[in-house]
N, C-alpha and C positions, 0 to 999 in steps of 0.2 A: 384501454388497449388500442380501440382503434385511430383515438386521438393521434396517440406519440410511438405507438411500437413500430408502424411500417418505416416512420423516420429514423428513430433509433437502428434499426435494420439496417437502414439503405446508405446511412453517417450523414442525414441530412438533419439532425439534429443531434445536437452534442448533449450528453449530460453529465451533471455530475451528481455528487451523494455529499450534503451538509452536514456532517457531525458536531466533526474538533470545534472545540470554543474555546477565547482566549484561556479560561480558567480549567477547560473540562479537556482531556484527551481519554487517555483508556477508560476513568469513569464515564461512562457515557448516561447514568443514571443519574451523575451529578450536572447536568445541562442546563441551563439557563433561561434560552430561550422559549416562547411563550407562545400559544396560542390561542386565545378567545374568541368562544365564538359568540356571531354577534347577527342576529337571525339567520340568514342563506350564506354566510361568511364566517372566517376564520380570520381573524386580526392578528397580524404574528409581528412582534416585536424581541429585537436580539442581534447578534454576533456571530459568525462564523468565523476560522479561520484556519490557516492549511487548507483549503479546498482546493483539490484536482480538479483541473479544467474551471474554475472557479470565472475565468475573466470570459473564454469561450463559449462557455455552454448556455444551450438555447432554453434549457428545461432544467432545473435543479430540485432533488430531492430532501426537503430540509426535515432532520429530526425535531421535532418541538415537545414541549411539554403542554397536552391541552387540559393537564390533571395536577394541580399543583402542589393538591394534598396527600395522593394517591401513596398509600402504604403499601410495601416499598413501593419507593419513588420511581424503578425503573415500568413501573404499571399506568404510570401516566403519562409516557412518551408514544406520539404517534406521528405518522410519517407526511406530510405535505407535498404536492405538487406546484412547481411555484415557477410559471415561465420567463423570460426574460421581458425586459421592458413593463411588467408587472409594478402600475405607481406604488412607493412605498420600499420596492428590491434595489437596491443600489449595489452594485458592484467596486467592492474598494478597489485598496492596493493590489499590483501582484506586486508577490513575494518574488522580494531579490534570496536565491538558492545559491546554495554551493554547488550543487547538480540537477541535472534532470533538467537542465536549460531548454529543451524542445517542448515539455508540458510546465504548462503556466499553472502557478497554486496562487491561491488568491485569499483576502478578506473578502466578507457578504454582509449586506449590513440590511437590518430587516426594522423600517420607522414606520410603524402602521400601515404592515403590509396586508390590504384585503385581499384572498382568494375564496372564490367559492368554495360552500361546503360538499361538491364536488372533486374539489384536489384531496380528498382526503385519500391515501393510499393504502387500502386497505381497509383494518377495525380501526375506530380510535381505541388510545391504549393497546393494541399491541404493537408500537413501531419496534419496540427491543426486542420485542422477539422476532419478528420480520428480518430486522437487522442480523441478530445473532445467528440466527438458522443461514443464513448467505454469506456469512464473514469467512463461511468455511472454504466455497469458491474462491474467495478474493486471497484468504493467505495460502490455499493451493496456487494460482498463479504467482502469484509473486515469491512465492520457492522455487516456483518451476524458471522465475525469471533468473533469480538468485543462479539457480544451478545452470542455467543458459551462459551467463556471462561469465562464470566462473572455467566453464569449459573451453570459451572462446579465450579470458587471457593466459590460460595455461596455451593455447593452441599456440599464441602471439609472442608467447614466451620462449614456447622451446625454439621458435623460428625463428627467431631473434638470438637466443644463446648460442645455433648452430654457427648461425653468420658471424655474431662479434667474434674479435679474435682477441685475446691478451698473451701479451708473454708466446706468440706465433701458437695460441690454442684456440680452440673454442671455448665460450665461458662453459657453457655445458659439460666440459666434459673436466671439470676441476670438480672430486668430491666433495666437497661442502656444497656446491650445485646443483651434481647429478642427484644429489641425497636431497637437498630443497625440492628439485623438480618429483623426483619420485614420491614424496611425502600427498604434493598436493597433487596431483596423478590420483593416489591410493584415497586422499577425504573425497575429491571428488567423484570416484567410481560408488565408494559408498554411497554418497549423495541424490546418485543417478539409479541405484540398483533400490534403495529407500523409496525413492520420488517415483519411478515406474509402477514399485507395487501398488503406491500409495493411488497415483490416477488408477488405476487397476478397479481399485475399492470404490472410489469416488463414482466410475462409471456403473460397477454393479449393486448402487445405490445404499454401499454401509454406510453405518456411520463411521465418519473419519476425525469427530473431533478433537481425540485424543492424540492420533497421529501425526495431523496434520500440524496442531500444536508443536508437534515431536518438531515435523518438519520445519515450521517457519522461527523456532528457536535455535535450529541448528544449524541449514543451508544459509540463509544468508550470514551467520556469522562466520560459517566455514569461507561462503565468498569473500568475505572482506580481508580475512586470512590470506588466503589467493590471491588479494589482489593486491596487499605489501609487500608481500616476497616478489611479485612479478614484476612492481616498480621496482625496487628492489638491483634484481636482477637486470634489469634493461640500465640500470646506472643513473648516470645525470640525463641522459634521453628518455626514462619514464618520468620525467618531472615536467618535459616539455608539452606542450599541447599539439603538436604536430602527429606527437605518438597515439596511436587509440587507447594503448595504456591508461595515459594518464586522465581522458575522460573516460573509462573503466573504473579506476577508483576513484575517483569525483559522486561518480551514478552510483554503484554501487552502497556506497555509504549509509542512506537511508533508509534502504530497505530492511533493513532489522527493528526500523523505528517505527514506519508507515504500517499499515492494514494488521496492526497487534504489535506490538514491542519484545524484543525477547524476554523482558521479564515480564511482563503481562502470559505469553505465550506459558513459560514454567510455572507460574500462579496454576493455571488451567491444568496443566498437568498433573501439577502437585497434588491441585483438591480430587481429581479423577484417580490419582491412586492411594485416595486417602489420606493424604499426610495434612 
């Protein structure tokens, strides 16, 4: 903590979190990469890939398996500190994206990499659960982001519908329109009135994992919803890049994919009410 936290604070170090592998995404139990230890070292050899901030960050948190027989398998993932310039840490490619062009996602390529057995974060064997207990933060933000942008191209919408004019109207006020605009007006107030309570709980320390499942299954698929009818509605000008639009739905696109997928998200729900 007092190595990396005051940096991590102050944005004088960047980090990221090493899951995805080329073969592994939402199983995260089914991981690949490796770590042996090898007196005061951990020797980690393996692949990453999808990693945020992957090219930038100073300090990367890499899931490894230091348990290779460990029944069940997610019993033998524990978590690594592993800073940059570390011989053996190669930083691949960045990913060329459809969106998200301002954060770089990258391959990690791990050839007998030594870190102290030191970097260990945490227990060994318990990185899955370390993981799983904080997944719960990260797909709250990223619903909260989801319903952030979804507010913004509704906002960019109607104000844009007011101004174009067809046939000497505004597009707005042609009912197939006002009936579009008012639809996703009404997903998104649910979305916001959902996502309030839901931080509500978050802060008075519930458990929300059943919730918040609700939420990153729903909101960002409600954004994305939003964010076709809004190109949509802006015509052949939400297709141009000049418009915020249309890097609106570019960005938006992946977030149903990243931090839990929506069908990962209803799994979790499914088994919490039983079915």
């Amino acid at each position: 903590k007092k190595r990396w936290l005051p940096g991590c604070a102050s944005g004088n170090i960047i980090t990221a979190v090493a899951m995805t592998e080329p073969g592994t995404g939402s199983d995260l139990a089914a991981i690949r990469t490796i770590a042996v230890k090898d007196g005061k070292d951990y020797v980690i050899n393996g692949q990453k890939t999808f990693i945020s901030n992957g090219i930038n960050c100073d300090l990367v948190i890499v899931a490894v398996k230091t348990d290779t027989k460990a029944e069940p398998p997610f019993k033998g993932i524990s978590l690594l500190c592993v800073e940059a310039g570390t011989p053996g840490f190669e930083k691949g490619r960045k990913l060329d994206k459809m969106g998200f062009h301002s954060q770089d996602t990258a391959e990690l390529n791990f050839v007998d990499c030594r870190v102290p057995v030191a970097n260990l974060l945490g227990e060994e064997g318990q990185g899955f659960f370390y993981l799983m207990k904080k997944l719960q933060g990260e797909r709250l933000v990223t619903s909260i982001m989801a319903q952030s942008m979804a507010e913004a191209m509704l906002q960019m919408t109607i104000k844009y519908s007011r101004e174009r004019t067809i046939f000497g109207k505004p597009i707005s006020s042609f009912q197939h329109n006002t009936f579009k605009i008012v639809e996703m007006a009404t997903e998104i107030e649910l979305g916001r009135t959902f996502l309030d309570n839901l931080i509500c709980d978050y802060i008075a320390g519930e458990d929300i994992v059943m919730k918040v499942s609700m939420a990153k299954a729903w909101i960002p698929e409600m954004a994305n919803r939003v964010a076709y009818q809004c190109v949509q509605l802006h015509g052949g000008y939400g297709y141009m890049e000049e418009y915020p639009i249309c890097r609106f739905a570019r960005d938006v696109r992946v977030i149903p994919i990243f931090a839990g997928t929506t069908e990962g998200m209803k799994v979790i729900v499914g088994k919490m009410m039983g079915l």
